[in-house]
C-alpha positions, 0 to 999 in steps of 0.5 A: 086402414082399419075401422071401427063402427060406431052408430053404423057410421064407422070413422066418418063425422055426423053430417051436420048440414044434411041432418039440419036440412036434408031429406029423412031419405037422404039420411038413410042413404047417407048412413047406408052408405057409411056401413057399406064403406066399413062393411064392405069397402074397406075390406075389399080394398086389399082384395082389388089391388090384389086382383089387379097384380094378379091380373097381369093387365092394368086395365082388367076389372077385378071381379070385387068391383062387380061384387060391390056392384051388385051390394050397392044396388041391393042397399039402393046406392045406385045411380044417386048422382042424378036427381030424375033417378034418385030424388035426391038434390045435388047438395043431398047426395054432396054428403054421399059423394064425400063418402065414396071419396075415402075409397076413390078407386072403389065406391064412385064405380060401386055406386054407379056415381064414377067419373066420367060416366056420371057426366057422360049421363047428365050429358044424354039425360039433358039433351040426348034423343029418345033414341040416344037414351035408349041405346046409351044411356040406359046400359050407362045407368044400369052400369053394363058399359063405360064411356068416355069424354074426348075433348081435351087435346095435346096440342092445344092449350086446353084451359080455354075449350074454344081452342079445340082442333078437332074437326066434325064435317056434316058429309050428307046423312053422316059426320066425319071426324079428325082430330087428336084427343087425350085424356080421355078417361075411361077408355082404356076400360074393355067395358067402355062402348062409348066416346062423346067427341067434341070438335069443331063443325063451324070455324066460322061461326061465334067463337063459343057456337063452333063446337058441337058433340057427337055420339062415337062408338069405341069399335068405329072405324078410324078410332085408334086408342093410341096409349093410356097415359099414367098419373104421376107414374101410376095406370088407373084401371080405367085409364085416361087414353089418347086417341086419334079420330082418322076420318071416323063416321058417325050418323047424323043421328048421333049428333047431340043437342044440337049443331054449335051447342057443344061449349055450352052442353060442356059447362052444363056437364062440369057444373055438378060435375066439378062438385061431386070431384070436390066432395069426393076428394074431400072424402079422400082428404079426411081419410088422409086426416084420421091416418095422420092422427091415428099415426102420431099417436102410435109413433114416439120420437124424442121422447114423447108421441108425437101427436104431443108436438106442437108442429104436429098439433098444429098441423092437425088443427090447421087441416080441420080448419081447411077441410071444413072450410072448404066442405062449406063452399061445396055445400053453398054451391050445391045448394045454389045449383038446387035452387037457381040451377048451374049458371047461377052457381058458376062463381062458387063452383069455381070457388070450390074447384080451386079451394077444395084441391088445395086444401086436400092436397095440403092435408095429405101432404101433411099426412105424408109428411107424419108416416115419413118414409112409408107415406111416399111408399105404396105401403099406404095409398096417401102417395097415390091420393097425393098424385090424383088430387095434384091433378085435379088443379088442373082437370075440368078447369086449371086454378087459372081459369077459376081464379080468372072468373072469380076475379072478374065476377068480383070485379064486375061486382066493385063496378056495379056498387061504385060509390058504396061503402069507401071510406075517406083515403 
């Protein structure tokens, strides 16, 4: 796609709420990372998918990635996820995650700010050992290796986390591990040293203590990558894996936070989480918008550009509307997280989780459906974009599960003022 650079910021809107409310610095960075997306990004874009056919390996790292890498940490765009490293607040680095979002495949990992890894790391910086950080955590922030987050698993329902089969025994001084995970993103990554395993170490216990988390590595006897599963047909460099756990033995040691603690250690991962995936993919949302609009001004049919036909305009003004819509509930719920922290924001990152792929996946579809035959083709990356952001209904969390915690605050709410505002029936 091409660009232009005006004021440094290329294609992107002024982020209004970060200019009222942020951080000179987080300005800064938020400007620095605009001309890293035109300046370099963008252009290396062509140059990744390149590398990967080339490759021969859908899962080898083109070596552009280690390229931008090294850029970003020269223009201080690294590790700017995690408050303890950056400085910056959750609703500060909302507006750069949002940035990274244009180029999904590219700027989160160029930045240090990927998934799963980000999680992966609130995960030790919150409740990991001295000893923990020291031999994770460290190599994670300083982006050597990879890791991965194995809990999901295939022959359970995986919108409810306590159904987890996945056993972790407590054998003298160690854990073994059985059990089937998948969707295991990352770890189809040669650079991916790292599984963080949830299962079952209580049965017997409450329903939300049973679970626990160990620290597993990846070369582990017992650890069998089985396959990287695709996304609407297409591999992912870093690959979303199946994996058995087949009597696997880890050091009591490697347990994190503590025994029975592993549901709640999952919520604290997801809550920032869930909005960076938000911002991100609202940022893959307004690159699909300005392609529509440069694209319906360049293409006529029945005698005028269609960017003149109302059905197109319509399109265009209901996609602004959805996206900043949705922008608004991120930036609440990151602001609640700053302030109250993340059970405090739970509703509206539920809120968020729900409104922002919708309103994604509508505006690329629109985008779509205004390029015809070459926004379903590889010519463009709307396809692609449209494929991951309908995934993203269902990862960390399906709608269902935000919908049904939505409906019940609410209702619990209706419960709570009984009696105040009814008017006569």
């Amino acid at each position: 796609m091409q660009v232009a650079s005006a004021r440094g910021i290329g294609p992107f809107a002024e982020p209004l709420a970060l200019r009222r409310s942020g951080s000179k610095r987080a300005n800064e960075l938020w400007d620095e990372m605009a001309d890293f997306m035109v300046e370099s990004v963008f252009p290396a874009e062509e140059t990744y998918e390149r590398q990967r056919r080339e490759a021969g390996d859908p899962h080898a790292l083109p070596a552009v990635v280690e390229e931008l890498k090294s850029e970003a940490r020269k223009r201080g765009l690294w590790n700017l996820f995690l408050p303890s490293e950056s400085g910056l607040s959750q609703f500060e680095y909302a507006a750069i995650a949002e940035l990274s979002g244009w180029s999904l495949h590219l700027a989160p990992e160029a930045i240090n700010g990927q998934a799963p890894d980000t999680g992966n790391m609130e995960l030790l910086h919150l409740f990991g050992t001295d000893e923990q950080k020291s031999r994770w955590l460290e190599p994670l922030l300083d982006g050597v290796i990879r890791s991965a987050f194995a809990m999901t698993e295939p022959e359970v329902a995986s919108s409810d986390a306590t159904n987890i089969e996945t056993r972790i025994q407590r054998d003298g001084d160690e854990y073994v591990i059985n059990g089937h995970k998948w969707w295991a993103s990352g770890a189809a990554d040669a650079r991916c040293s790292l599984l963080i395993v949830m299962g079952k170490t209580d049965p017997n216990a409450d329903t939300h203590r049973q679970q626990s988390m160990v620290l597993v590595p990846v070369d582990t006897p017992g650890v069998t990558n089985v396959r990287s599963v695709p996304v609407f047909g297409h591999e992912d460099q870093h690959g979303h894996c199946e994996i058995t756990f087949t009597d696997v033995r880890a050091p009591a040691t490697n347990l994190l936070g503590e025994e029975g603690g592993g549901f709640a250690m999952a919520q604290a991962r997801l809550g920032p989480g869930r909005i960076h995936h938000a911002m991100r993919a609202l940022g893959a949302a307004e690159r699909a918008l300005l392609m529509m609009a440069h694209r319906v001004q360049a293409r006529v049919a029945f005698g005028k550009p269609l960017a003149e036909q109302g059905m197109v305009q319509t399109q265009i003004a209901e996609s602004r509307l959805a996206l900043d819509q949705a922008r608004q509930l991120c930036h609440e719920a990151a602001q609640v997280i700053d302030a109250e922290g993340n059970k405090a924001a739970a509703i509206l990152v539920s809120m968020a989780k729900v409104a922002v792929p919708r309103a994604a996946i509508s505006v690329i579809d629109a985008a779509i459906q205004a390029h015809g035959g070459a926004g379903v083709s590889d010519d463009t990356p709307l396809a692609l974009m449209y494929g991951w952001h309908r995934a993203m209904r269902i990862f960390d969390g399906p709608d269902e599960v935000h919908l049904r915690s939505v409906a019940r605050a609410e209702l619990k709410r209706a419960v709570a003022t009984a009696g105040v505002g009814h008017g006569r029936i």
